[in-house]
C-alpha positions as CSV (number, residue, x, y, z in Angstrom):
1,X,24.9,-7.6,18.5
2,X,23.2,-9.4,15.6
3,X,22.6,-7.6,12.1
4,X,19.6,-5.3,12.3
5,X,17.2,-6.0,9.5
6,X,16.5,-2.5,7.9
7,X,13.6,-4.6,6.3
8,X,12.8,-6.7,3.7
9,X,14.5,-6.2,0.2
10,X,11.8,-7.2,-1.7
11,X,9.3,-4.6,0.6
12,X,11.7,-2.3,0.2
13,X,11.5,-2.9,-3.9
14,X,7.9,-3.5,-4.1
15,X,6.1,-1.6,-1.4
16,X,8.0,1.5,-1.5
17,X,7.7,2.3,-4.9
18,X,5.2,4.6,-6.7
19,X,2.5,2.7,-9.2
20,X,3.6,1.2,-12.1
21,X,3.6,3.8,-15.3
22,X,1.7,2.6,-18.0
23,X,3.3,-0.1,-20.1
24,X,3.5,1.8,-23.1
25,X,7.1,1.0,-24.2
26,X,10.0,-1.8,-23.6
27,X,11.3,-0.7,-21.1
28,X,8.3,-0.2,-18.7
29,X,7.3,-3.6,-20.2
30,X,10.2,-4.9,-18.9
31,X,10.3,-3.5,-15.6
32,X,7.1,-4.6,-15.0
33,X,8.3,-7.9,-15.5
34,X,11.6,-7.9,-13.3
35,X,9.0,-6.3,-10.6
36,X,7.2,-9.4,-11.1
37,X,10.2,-11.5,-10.8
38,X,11.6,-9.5,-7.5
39,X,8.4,-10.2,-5.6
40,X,7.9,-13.6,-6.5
41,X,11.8,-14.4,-5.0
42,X,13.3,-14.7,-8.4
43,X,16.1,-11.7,-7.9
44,X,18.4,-12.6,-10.8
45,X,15.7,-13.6,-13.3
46,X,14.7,-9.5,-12.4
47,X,17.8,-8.4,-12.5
48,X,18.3,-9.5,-16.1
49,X,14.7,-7.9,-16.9
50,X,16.4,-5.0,-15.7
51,X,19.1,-5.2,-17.6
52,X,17.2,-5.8,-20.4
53,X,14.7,-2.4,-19.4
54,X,18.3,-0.1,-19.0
55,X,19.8,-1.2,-22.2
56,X,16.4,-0.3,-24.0
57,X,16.1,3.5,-22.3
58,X,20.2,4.0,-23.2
59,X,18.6,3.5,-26.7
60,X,16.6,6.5,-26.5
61,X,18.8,8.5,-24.1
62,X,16.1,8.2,-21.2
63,X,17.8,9.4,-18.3
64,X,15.0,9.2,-16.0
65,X,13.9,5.7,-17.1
66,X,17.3,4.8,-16.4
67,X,17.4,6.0,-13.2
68,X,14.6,3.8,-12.9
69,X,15.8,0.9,-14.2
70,X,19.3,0.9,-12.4
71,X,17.3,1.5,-9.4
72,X,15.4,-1.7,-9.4
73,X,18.0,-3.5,-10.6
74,X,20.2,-2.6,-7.7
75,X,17.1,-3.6,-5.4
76,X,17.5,-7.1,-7.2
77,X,20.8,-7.8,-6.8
78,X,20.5,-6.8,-3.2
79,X,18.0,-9.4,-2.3
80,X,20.7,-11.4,-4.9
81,X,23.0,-11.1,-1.8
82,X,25.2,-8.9,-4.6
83,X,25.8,-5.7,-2.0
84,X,28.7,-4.1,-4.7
85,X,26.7,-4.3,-7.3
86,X,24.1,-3.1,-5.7
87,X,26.1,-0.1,-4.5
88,X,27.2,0.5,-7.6
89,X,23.7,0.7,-9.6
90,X,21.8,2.8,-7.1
91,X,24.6,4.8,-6.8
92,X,24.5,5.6,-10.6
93,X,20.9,5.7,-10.1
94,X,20.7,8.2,-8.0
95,X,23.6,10.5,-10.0
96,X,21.4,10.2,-13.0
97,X,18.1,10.9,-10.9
98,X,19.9,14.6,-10.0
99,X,21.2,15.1,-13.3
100,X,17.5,14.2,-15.0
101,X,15.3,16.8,-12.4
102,X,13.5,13.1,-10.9
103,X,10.6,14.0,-8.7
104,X,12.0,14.1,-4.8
105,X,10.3,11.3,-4.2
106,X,12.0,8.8,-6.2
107,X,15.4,10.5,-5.2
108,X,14.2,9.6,-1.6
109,X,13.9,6.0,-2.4
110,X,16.7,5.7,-4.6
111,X,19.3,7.4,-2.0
112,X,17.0,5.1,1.1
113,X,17.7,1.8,-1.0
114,X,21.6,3.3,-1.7
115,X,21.9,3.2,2.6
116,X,20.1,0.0,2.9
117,X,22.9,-1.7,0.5
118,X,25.9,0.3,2.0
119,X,24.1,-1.3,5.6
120,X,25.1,-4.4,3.8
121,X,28.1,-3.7,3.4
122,X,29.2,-2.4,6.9
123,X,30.2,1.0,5.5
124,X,27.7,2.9,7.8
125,X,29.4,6.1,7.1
126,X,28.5,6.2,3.5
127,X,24.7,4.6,4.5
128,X,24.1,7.8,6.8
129,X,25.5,10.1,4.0
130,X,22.9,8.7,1.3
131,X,20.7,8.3,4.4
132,X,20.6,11.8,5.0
133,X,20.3,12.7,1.6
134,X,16.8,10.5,1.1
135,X,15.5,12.4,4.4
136,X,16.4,15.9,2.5
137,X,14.0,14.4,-0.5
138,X,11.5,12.7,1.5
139,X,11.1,16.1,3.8
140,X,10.7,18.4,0.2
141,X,8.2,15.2,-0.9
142,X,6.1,15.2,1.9
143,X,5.2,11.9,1.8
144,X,4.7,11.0,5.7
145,X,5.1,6.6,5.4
146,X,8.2,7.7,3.1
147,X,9.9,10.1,5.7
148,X,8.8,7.3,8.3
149,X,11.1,4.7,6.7
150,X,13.6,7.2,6.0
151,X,13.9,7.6,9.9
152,X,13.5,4.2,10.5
153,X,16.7,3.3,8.6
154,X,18.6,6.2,10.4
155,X,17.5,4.5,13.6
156,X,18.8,1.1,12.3
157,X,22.5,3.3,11.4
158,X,22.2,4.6,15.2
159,X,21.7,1.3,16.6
160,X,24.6,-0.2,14.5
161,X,26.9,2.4,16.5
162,X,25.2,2.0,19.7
163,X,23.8,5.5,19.8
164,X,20.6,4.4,21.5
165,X,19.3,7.5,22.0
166,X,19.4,9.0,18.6
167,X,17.6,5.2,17.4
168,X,14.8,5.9,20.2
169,X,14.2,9.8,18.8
170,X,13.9,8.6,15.4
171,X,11.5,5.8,15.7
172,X,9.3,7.8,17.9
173,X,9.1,10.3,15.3
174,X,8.5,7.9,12.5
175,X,5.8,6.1,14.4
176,X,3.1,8.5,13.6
177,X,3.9,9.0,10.0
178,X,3.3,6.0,9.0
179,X,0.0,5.9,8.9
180,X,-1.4,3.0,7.2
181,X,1.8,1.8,5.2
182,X,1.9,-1.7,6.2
183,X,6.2,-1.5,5.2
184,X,6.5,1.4,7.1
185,X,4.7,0.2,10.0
186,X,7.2,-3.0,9.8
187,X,10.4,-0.9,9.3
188,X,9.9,0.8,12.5
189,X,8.2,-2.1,14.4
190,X,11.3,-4.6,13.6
191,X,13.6,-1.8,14.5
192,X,11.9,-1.0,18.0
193,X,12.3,-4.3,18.5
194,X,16.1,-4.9,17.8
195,X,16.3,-1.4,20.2
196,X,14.6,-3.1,23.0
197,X,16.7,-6.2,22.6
198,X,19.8,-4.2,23.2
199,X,17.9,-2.8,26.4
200,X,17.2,-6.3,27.6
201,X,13.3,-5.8,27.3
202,X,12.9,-9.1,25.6
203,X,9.1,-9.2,26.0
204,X,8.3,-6.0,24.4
205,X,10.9,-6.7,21.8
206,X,9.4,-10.2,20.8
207,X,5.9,-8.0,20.6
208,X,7.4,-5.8,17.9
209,X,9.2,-8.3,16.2
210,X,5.2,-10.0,15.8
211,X,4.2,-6.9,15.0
212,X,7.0,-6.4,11.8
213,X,6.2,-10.2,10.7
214,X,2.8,-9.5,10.3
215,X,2.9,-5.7,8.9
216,X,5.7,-7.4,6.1
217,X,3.3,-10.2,5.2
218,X,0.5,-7.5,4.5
219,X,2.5,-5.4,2.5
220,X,4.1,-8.5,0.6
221,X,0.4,-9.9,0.1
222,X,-0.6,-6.2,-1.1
223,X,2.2,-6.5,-3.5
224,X,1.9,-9.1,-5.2
């Protein structure tokens, strides 16, 4: 069976996150500008804005903004192609987002982004540890298109073992929740469609697969 695409990196990066703080010092300057970078397909230049946004919030002891900033940067060296690294920075991401009381929502995304990478890496124990982590945040969150994706990458961990069943249960509960996040829309879409592959219903696969093309484009477009 070919990869499944969990989704886009850069959706994953852009779309998923909260609104930008206000730019009121270095290092949300910086991020700003490695965001900018990530969407416009430049991961390493982002990564080193990153770099540049974690070294300023170690200045200040800012455990939170480094959370933040080890977060995106392991989002860029994802779409980089640099999995370990990746691994390695939203894992210390996410231990510093416990340690710094970070709202459940960014621990959902941090620990989502943390299973997408370990996807990566074939180590789909470890992606349905941190996957089941993010669902613990994104369920005390609330956040309905967050919980969607959070199921929709559990889905893509099911598939990768060939539990079809479990896939099928979670994408027909993430369907509803996702209202009208165009990311979330294309996580489960492209997922249904590597699910009907598998079953041999190539027609209705093809159909989501159109369906994830298009809901990606929208949320890229809405991103940048």
């Amino acid at each position: 069976m070919r990869p499944l695409v969990l989704a886009s990196v850069v959706l994953l990066a852009a779309c998923g996150s909260p609104p930008r703080p206000p730019q009121e010092t270095q290092a949300d300057r910086l991020n700003a500008a490695g965001s900018d970078a990530l969407i416009a397909g430049r991961p390493r230049a982002a990564a080193a804005r990153f770099t540049a946004a974690a070294e300023a919030s170690r200045s200040v002891d800012d455990r939170a903004g480094l959370s933040r900033d080890l977060h995106n940067r392991g989002m860029a060296l994802l779409a980089a192609g640099e999995a370990e690294a990746a691994v390695a920075d939203l894992s210390e991401s996410a231990r510093l987002a416990d340690a710094a009381g970070v709202e459940a929502h960014d621990r959902a995304r941090t620990n989502l982004a943390l299973s997408t990478a370990l996807v990566h890496l074939g180590r789909l124990d470890a992606a349905a540890e941190a996957v089941a982590v993010a669902m613990l945040a994104a369920d005390a969150d609330g956040d309905s298109s967050l919980r969607a994706r959070v199921r929709a990458t559990r889905a893509a961990i099911a598939l990768r073992r060939g539990d079809l069943d479990s896939a099928q249960t979670d994408l027909d509960a993430a369907q509803p929740m996702c209202g009208p996040d165009d990311g979330a829309l294309g996580a489960v879409a492209v997922n249904r469609g590597h699910l009907r592959t598998v079953r041999g219903e190539t027609v209705l696969a093809l159909a989501d697969f159109e369906l994830a093309a298009g809901a990606f484009r929208r949320a890229s477009d809405q991103a940048g």
